[in-house]
matplotlib code that plots the C-alpha trace (Angstrom):
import matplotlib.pyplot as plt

x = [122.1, 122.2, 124.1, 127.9, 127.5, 130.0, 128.8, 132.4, 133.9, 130.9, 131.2, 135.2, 135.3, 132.6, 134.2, 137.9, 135.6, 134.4, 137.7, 139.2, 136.3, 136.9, 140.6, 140.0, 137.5, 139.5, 142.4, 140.6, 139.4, 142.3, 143.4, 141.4, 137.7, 136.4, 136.7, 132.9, 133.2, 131.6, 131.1, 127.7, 128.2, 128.6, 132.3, 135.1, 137.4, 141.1, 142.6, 144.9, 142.2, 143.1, 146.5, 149.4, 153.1, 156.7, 159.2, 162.8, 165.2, 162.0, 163.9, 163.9, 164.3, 161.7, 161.1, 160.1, 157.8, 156.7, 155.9, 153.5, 151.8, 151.0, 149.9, 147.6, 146.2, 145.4, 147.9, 149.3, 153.1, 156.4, 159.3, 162.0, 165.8, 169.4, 170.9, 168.6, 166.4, 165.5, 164.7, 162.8, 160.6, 159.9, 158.4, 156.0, 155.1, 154.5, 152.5, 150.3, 149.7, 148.2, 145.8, 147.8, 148.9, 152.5, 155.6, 159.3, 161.8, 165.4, 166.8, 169.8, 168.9, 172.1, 171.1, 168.7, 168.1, 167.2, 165.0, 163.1, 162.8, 161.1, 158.5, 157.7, 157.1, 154.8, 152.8, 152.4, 151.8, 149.3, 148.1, 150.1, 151.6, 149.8, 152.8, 156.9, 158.6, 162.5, 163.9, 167.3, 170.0, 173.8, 175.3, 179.1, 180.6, 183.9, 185.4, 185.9, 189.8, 188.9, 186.4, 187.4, 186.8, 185.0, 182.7, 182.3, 181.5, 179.2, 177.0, 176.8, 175.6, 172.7, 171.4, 171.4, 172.0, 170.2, 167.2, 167.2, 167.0, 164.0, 162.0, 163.0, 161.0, 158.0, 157.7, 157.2, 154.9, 153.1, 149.6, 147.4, 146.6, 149.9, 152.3, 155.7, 158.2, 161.8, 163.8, 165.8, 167.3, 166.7, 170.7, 170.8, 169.5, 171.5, 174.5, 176.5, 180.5, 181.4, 178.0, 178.7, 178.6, 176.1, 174.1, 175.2, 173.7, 170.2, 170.1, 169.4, 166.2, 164.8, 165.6, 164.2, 161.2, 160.4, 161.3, 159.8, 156.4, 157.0, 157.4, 154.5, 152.3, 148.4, 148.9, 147.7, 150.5, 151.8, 155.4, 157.5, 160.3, 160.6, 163.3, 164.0, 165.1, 166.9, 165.3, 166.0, 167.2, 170.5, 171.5, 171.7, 172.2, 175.3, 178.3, 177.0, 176.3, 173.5, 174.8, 175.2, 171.8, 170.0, 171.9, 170.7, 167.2, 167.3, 168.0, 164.1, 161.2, 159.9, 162.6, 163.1, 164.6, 162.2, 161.0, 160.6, 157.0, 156.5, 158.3, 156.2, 152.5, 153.8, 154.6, 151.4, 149.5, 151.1, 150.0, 146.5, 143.5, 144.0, 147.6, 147.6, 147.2, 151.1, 153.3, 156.7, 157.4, 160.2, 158.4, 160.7, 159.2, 161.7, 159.9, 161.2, 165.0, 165.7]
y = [148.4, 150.1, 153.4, 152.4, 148.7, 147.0, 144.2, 143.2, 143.0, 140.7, 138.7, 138.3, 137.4, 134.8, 133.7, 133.0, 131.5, 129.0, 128.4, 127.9, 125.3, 123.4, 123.1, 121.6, 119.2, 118.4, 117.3, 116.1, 113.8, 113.1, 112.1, 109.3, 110.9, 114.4, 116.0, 115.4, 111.5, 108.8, 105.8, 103.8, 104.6, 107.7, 108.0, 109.8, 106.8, 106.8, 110.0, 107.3, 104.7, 103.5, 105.2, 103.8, 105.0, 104.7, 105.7, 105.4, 104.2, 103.7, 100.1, 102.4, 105.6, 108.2, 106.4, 103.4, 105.8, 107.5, 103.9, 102.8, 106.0, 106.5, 102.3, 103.5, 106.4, 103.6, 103.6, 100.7, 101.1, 100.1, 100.0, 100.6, 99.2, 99.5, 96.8, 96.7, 93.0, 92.2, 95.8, 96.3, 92.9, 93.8, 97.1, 95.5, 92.7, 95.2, 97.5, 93.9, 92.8, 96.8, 95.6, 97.3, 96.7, 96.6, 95.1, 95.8, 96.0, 96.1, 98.8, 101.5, 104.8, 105.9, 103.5, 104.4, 101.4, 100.3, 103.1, 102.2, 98.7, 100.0, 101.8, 99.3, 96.6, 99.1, 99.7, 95.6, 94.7, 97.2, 99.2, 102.5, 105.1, 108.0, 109.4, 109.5, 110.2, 110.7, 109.7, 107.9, 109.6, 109.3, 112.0, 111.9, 115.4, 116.3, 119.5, 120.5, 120.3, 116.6, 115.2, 112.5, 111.9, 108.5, 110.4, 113.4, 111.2, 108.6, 111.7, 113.2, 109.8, 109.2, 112.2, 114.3, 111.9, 109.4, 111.8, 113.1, 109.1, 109.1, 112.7, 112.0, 108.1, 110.1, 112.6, 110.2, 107.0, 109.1, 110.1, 112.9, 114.3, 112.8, 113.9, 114.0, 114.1, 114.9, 115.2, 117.7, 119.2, 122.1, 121.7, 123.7, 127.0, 126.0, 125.6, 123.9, 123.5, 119.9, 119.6, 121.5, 118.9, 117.2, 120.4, 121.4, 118.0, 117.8, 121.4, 120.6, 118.6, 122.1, 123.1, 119.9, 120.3, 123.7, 123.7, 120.3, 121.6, 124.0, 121.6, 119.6, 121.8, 121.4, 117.7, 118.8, 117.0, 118.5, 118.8, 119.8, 119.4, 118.8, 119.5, 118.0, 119.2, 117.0, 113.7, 110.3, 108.7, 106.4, 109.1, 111.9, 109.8, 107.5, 108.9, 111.1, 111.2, 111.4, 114.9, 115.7, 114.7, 116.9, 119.6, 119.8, 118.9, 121.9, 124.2, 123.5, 125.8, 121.9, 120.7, 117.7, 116.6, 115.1, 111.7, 109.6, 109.8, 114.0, 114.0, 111.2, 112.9, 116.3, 114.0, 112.7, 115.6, 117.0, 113.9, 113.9, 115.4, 118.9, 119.2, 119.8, 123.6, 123.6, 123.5, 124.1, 124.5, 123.2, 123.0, 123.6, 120.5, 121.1, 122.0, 125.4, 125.0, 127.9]
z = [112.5, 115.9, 116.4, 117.9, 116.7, 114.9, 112.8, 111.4, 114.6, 115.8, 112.5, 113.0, 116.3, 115.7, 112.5, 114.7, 117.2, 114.9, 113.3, 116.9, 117.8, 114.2, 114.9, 118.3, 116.8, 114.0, 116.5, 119.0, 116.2, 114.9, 118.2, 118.2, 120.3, 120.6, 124.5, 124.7, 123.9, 126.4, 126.9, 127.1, 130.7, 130.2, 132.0, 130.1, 127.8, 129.3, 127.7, 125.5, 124.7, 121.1, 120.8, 120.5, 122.1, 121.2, 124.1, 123.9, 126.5, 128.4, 130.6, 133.3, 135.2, 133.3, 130.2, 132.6, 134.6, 131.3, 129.6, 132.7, 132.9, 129.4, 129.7, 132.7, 130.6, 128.1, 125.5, 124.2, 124.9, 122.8, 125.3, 124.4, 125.4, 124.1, 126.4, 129.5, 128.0, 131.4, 132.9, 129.5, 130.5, 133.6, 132.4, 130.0, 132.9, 135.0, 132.5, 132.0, 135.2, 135.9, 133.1, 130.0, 126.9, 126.0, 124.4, 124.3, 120.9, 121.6, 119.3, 119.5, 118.7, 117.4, 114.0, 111.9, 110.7, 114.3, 115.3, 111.7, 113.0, 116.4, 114.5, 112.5, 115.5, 117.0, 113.9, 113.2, 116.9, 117.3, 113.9, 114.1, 116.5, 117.7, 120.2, 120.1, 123.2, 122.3, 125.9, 125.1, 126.2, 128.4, 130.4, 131.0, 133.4, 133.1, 132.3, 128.9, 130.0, 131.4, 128.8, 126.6, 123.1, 123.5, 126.2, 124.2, 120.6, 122.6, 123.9, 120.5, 118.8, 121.5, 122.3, 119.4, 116.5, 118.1, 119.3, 115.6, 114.2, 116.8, 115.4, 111.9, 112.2, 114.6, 111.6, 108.9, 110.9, 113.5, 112.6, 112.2, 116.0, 117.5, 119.7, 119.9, 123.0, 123.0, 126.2, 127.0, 130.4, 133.0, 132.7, 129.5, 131.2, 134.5, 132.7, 135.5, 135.4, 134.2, 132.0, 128.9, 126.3, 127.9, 128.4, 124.5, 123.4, 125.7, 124.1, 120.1, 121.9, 122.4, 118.3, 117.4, 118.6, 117.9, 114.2, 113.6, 114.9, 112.3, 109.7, 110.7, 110.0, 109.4, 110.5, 113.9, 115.7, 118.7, 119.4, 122.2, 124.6, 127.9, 130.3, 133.5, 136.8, 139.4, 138.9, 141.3, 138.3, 138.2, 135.4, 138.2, 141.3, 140.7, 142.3, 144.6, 148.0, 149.9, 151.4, 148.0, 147.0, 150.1, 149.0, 145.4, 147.3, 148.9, 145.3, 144.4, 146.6, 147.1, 148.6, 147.4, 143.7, 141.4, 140.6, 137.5, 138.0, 138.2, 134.7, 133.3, 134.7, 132.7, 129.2, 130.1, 130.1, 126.9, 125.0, 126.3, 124.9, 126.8, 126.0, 122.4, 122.2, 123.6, 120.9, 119.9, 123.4, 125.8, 128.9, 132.1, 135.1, 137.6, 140.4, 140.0, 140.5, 137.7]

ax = plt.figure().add_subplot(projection="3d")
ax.plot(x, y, z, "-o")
ax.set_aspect("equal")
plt.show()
């Protein structure tokens, strides 16, 4: 040994270098391919190749947009509708004619016994489910003077009741090297008058996801939240204007509000192969608004 070298430093650091490498490989793996995996071509396989996703709610606005992008990175989608049948179709038809696999299931989220039923479609029509995206969900504003009961209890059964009927299925059917997605807002740290129940519910999406990452442990499934900005959704754009809508535009160093589509390329990248290190997260994709 050389004077001034340090042999147990060079064998730890080599030893957590190896460890970090094995846990990459081992969820890469599990994912379905390892980041070095080609094809006889040797191009890179879509980054969902093989994999299979459930998203909620996903008839339109950003499950839609979250469904066809996940379908273009090569999943094979379950979309997902409440009441929307023929907005739920014309995901899938679209998802198709792009070259993709998908189907829809027509399931409440507020039932367990529903959300159960989803799952299971998925894992018959095409052998399992590899990512959970928890995007069902209602917003009603009032102020807390204002808000009704129905409003109030219809909130509570979707989004966190119904978010938790999603995570609880995720948890128990989604395998080894997964991910799973639960939608929360940018409205819980901007804490806006008239959105506090709405805000309190989107809210327990964030809790969710850190503590079930928690409990998921050595599975090597990722799990986190996203939040939202101002998104061109019906959710955010019914009933208000369109000087209404410049003027939130202008709140964001973009100047513009989001679209479907910017929320969808961030799930995206969380469920892909270079995403998985983040976990336990709630990632903020508001195009800095906060």
């Amino acid at each position: 040994m050389t004077e001034g070298s340090n042999t147990n430093g060079v064998s730890r650091r080599n030893i957590l270098t190896a460890a970090a490498v094995g846990s990459a490989a081992t969820a890469m793996a599990a994912f379905g391919t390892a980041a070095s995996a080609q094809t006889a071509t040797g191009t890179q396989p879509a980054a969902g190749a093989g994999r299979v996703a459930v998203v909620t709610g996903s008839s339109r606005g950003i499950g839609a947009a979250t469904a066809k992008r996940l379908a273009q990175d090569g999943f094979k989608v379950t979309v997902n509708c409440r009441v929307n049948r023929d907005h739920a179709a014309a995901v899938v038809k679209e998802i198709e004619a792009a070259g993709g696999e998908a189907i829809w299931e027509q399931a409440d989220v507020r039932d367990p016994a529903q959300v159960r039923r989803l799952f299971e479609v998925a894992e018959r029509t095409f052998g399992g489910v590899d990512v959970a995206v928890a995007n069902a969900g209602v917003m009603s504003l009032a102020p807390f003077s204002k808000m009704t009961d129905e409003d109030f209890d219809t909130m509570v059964d979707t989004n966190v009741k119904g978010s938790f009927n999603t995570l609880r299925e995720a948890a128990n059917r989604v395998r080894d090297g997964g991910r799973i997605i639960a939608i929360s807002s940018s409205i819980v740290q901007l804490r806006s008058p008239t959105y506090g129940p709405y805000a309190a519910s989107k809210a327990s999406m964030e809790i969710y996801a850190n503590i079930l990452a928690k409990e998921l442990a050595g599975r090597k499934i990722s799990v986190n939240a996203i939040a939202p900005g101002l998104v061109a959704t019906s959710l955010f754009l019914d009933g208000k204007t369109d000087e209404q809508v410049a003027g939130f535009a202008q709140r964001t160093p973009h100047g513009r509000i989001g679209e479907p589509t910017d929320i969808a390329a961030t799930i995206a990248f969380l469920c892909g192969q270079d995403g998985w290190w983040i976990n336990g997260q709630t990632v903020y994709a508001n195009g800095g608004v906060i």
